[in-house]
NUVOVO-209088 format. One record per residue: x, y, z of N, C-alpha, C, O in turn; residue in three letters. Coordinates in steps of 0.001 Angstrom, whole numbers, plus 524288, in hexadecimal, padded with zeros to 5 digits. Atoms other than C-alpha are relative to their C-alpha. Layout:
REM NUVOVO-209088
XYZXYZXYZXYZAla;...
//
This chain:
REM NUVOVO-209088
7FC4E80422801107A419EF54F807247FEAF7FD467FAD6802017FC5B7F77BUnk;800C4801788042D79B9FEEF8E7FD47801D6802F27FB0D803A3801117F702Unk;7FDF37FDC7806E679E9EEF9E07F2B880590800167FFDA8073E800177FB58Unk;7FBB17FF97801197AB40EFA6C7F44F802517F9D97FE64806257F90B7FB98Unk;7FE858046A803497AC74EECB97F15E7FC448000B7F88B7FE2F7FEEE7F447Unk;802117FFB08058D7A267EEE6A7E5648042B802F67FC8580530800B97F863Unk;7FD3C7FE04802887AC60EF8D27E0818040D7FD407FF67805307FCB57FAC3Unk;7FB9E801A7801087B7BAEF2447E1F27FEEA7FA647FC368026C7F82B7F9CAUnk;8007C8058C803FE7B04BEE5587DA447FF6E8020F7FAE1800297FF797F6E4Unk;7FFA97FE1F8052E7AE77EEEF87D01F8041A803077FD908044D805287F942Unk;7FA6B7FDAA8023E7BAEAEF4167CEA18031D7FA497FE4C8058F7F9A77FA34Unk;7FC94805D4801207C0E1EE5827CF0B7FC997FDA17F9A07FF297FAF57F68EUnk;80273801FB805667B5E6EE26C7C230801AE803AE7FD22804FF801F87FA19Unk;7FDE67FC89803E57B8C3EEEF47BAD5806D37FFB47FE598080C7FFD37F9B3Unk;7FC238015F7FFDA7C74BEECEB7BD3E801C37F9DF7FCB4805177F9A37F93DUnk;7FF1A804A9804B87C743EDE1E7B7047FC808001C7FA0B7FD587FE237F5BEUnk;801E47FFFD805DB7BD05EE2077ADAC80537803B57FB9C8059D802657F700Unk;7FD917FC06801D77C6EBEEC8F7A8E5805A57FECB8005980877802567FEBCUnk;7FC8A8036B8009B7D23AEE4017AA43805F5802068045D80A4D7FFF78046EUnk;7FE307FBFB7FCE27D7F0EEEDB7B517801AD7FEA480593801D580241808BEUnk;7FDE6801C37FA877DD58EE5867C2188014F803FA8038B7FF97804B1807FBUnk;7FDD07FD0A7FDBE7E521EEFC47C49D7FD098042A8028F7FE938068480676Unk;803BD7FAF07FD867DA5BEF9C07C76B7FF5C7FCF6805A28015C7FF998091FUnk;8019C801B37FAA57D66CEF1607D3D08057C7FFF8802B98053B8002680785Unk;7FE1B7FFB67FBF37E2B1EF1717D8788016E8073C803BB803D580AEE801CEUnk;7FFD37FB9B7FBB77E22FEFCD97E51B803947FCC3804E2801D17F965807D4Unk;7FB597FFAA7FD1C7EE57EFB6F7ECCD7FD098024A804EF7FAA680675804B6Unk;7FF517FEED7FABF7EC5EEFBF27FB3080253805038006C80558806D87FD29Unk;7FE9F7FB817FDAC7EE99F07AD8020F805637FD7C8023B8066E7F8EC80355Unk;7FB01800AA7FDC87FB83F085A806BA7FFB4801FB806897FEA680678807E5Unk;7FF7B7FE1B7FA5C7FCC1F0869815FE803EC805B08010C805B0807B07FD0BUnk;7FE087FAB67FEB080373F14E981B76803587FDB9804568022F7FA4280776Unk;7FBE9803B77FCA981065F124A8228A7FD577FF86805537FAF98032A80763Unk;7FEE58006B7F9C480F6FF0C708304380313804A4802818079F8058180133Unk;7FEFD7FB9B7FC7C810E6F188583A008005E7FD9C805167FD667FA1980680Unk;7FD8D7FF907F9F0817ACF189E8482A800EC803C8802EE80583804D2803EAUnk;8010F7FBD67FC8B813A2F237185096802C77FF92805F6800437FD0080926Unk;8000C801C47FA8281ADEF235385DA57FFA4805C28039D800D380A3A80248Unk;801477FB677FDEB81717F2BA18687C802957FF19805878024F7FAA580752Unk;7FDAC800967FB4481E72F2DED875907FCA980158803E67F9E2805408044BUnk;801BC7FE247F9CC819FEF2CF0882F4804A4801D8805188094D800FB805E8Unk;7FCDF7FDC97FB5981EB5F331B88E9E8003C7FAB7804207FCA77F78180406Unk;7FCBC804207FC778265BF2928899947FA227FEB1803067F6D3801F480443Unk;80395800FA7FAF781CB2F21668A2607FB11800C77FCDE7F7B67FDA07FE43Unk;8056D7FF0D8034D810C6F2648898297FD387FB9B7FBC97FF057F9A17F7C9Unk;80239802B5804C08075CF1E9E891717FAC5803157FDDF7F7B4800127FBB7Unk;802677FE008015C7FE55F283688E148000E802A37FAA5804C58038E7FA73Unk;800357FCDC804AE7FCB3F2F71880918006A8046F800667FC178064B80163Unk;7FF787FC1B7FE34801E0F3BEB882707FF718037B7FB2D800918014A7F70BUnk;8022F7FA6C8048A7FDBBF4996878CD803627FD9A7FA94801A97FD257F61DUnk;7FD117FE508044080966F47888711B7FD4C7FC257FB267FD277FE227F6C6Unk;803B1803C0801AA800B9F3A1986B4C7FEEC804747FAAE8012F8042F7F672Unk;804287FC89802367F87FF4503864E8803AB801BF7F991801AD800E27F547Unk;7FDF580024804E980320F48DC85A2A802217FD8E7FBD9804267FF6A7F7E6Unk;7FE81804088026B805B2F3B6C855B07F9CF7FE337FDDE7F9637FAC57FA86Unk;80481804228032B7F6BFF37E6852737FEAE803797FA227FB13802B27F70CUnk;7FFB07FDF4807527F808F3F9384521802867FDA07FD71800F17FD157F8EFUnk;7FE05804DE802EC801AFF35B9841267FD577FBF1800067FCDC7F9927FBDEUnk;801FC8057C7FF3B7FB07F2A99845BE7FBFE7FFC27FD927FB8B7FB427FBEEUnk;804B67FF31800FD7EE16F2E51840CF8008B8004F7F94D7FD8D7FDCB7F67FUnk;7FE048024C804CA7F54EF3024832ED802C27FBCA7FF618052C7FDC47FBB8Unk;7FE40802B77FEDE7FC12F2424833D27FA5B7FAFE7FF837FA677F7267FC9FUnk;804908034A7FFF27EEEDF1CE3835D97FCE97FF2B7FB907FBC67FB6B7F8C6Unk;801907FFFC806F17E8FFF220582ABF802167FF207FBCE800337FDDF7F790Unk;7FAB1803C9806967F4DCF1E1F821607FFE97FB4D800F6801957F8197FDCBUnk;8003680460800397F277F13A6826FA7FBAF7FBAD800947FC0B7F7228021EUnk;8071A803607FF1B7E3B4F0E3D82714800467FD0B7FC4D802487FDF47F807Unk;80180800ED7F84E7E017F05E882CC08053880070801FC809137FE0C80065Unk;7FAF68004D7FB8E7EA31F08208357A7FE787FE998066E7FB058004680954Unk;7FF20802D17FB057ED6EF005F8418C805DE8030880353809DD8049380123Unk;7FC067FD637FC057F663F061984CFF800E87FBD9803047FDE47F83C803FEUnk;7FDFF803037FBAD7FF55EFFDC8565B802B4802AB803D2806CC803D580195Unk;7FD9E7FC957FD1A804AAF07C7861DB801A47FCA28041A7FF457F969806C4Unk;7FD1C803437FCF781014F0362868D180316803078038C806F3805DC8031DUnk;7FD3D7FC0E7F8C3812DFF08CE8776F806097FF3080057807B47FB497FE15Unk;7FADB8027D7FE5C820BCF07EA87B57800DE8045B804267FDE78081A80399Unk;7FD66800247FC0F827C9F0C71887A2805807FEC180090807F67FBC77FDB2Unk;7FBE58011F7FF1E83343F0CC488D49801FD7FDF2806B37FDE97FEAE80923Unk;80076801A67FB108374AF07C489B5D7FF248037B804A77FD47802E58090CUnk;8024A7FBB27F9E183671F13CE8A3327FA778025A800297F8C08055C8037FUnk;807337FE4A800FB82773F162089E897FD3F7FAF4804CE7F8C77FB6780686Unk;802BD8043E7FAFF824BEF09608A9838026E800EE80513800F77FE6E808E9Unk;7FD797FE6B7FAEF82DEAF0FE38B3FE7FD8B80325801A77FB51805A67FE35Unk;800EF7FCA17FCA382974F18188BE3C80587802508031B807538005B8071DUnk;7FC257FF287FDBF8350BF1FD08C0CE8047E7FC947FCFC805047FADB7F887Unk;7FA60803E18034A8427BF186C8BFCD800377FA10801A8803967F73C7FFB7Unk;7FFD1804AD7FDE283FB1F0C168C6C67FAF87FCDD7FED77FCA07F8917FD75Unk;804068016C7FD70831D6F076D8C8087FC737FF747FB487FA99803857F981Unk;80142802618056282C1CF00FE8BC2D7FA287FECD8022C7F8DF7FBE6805C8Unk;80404800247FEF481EA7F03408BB977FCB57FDFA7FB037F8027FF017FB09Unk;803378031480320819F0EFBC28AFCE8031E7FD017FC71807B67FCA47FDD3Unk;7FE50802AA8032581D52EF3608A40E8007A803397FB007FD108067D7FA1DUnk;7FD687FC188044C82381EFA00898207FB797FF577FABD7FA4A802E87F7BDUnk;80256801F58057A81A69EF17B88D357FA28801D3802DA7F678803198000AUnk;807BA7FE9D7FF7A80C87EF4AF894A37FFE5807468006A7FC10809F67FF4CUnk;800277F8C6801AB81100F0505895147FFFC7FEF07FB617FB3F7FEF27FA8FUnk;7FE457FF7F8067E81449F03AA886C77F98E800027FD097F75D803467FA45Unk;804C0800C1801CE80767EFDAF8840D7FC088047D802917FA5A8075C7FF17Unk;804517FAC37FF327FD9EF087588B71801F9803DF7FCF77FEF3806F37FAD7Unk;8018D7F990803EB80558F13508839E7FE387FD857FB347FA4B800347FA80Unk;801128023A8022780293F0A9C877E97F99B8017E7FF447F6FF803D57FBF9Unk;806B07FFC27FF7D7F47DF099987CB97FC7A805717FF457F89A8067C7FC9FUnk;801D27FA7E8001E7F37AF1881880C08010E802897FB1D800A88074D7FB9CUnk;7FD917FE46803807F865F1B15872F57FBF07FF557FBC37FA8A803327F944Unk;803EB8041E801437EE30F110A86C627F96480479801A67F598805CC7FF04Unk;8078F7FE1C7FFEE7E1DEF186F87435800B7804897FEE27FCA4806B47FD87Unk;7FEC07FA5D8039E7E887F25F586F6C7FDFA7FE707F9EF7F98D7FDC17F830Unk;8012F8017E805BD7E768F22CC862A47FB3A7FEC67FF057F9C17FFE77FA95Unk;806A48022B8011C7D8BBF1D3B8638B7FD68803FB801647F902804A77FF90Unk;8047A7FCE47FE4A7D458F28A986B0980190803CB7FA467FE08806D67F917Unk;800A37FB8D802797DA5FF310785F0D7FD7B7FF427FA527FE31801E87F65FUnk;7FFA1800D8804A37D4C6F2AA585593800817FA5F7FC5E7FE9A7F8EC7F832Unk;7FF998055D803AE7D89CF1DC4851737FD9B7FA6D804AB7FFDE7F64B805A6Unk;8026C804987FD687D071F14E085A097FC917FAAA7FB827FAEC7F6477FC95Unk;8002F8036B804237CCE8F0EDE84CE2803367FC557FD6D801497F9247FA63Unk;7FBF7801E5801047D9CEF098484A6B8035C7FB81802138062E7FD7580571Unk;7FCB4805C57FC947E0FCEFC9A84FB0802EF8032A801E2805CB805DB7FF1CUnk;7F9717FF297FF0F7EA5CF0107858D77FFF77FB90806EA7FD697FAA980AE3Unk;7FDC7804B97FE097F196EF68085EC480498802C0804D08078880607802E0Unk;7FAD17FDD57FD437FBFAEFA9886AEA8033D7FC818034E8010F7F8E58059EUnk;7FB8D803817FEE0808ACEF45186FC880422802228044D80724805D28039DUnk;7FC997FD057FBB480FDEEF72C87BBF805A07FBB37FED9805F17F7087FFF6Unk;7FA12801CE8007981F3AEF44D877B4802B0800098044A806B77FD6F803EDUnk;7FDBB7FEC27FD7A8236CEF7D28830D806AF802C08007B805AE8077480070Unk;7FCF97FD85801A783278EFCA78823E804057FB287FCB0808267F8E57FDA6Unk;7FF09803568058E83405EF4828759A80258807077FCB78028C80B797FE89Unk;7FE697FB4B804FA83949EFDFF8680A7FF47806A8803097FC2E80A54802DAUnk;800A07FA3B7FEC983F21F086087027803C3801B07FBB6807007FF367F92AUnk;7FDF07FBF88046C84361F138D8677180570800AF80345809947FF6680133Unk;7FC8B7FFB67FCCB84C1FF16AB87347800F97FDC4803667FF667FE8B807E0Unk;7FF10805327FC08852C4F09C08782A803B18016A802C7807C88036780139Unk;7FD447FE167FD3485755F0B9F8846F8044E7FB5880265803727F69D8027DUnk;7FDC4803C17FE33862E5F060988A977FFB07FF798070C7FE148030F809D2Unk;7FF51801277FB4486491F00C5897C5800998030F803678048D8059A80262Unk;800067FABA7FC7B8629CF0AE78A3EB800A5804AC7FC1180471807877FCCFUnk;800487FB788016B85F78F154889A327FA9580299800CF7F64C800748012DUnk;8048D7FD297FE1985702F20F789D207FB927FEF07FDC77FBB28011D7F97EUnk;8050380111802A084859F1BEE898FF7FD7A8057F7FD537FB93805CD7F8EBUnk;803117F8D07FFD684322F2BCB8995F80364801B37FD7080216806347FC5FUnk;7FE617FD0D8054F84DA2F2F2888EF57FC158027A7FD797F76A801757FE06Unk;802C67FC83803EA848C9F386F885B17FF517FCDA7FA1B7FC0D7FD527F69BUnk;8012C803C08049684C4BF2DA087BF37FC627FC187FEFE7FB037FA717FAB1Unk;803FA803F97FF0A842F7F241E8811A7FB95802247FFBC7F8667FEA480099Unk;8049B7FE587FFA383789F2C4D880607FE627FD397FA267F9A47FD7D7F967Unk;802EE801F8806A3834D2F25EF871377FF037FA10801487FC7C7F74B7FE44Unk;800CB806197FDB183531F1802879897FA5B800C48036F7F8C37FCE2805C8Unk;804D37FF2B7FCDE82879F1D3D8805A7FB91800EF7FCA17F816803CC7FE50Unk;805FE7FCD4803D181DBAF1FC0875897FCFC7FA1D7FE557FD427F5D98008AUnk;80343804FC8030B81474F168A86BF38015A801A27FCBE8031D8060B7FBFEUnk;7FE027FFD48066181707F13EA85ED17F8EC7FE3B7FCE67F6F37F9E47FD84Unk;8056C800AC801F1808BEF147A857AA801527FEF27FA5B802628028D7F75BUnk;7FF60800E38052C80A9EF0D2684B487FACF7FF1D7FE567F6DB7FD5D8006FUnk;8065D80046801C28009EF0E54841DC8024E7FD9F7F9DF806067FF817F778Unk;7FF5E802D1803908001BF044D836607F92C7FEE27FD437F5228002F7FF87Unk;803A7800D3801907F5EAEFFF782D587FDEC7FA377FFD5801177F6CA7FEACUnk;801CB8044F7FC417ED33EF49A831F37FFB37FCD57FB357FE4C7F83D7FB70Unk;
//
């Protein structure tokens, strides 16, 4: 740490001896866009399932465009992921959201980035892609993109 401040005090004296401001100025690295990975789960699932596995090559570039990079992974759900069946409501929509969130969060640490902030958010069925209307089928084929996490990765 010390030399790198000695160098940089001698670049800041050679620079005014030499009348050269401009040499000291070094422009920040430019962050690397904010990335949004989302990954689908299967109905009723909060587990991390294989398919996980072909999204951590993005994420893993994504991190590095973006160091330090900080993650935020945000669960979401839809209402028939707390049903049992068609009647019989077996949990709360915002605490499923959050375990895939979570299970998403200790994926990611076991592959690798347990060095990294990651922060997780159960939305519950907040920013669906596929808003449903009133008595419509939950298990559409369209709603399956209302069941995943969204792993944003930004620079801290």
């Amino acid at each position: 740490m010390a030399e790198l401040w000695l160098a940089r005090l001698g670049a800041l004296c050679l620079a005014l001896f030499l009348g050269l401001p401009q040499a000291l100025a070094q422009p920040a690295p430019a962050p690397g866009p904010a990335k949004t990975v989302s990954i689908l789960f299967p109905t009723n699932k909060t587990s991390v399932g294989p398919d996980a596995d072909m999204f951590l090559p993005d994420i893993l570039a994504a991190v590095a465009a973006n160091a330090p990079a900080k993650i935020v992974v945000h669960g979401y759900a839809t209402p028939q992921d707390v049903y049992d069946g068609d009647t019989h409501r077996v949990g709360d929509v915002e605490a499923f959201s959050l375990r895939r969130a979570q299970a998403m969060a200790d994926y990611l640490r076991a592959h690798g980035l347990a060095a990294i902030p990651i922060a997780v958010e159960g939305d519950g069925a907040t920013h669906l892609l596929a808003p449903l209307s009133p008595g419509s089928d939950y298990a559409a084929p369209d709603n399956l993109q209302d069941r995943r996490v969204d792993v944003v990765i930004t620079r801290r």
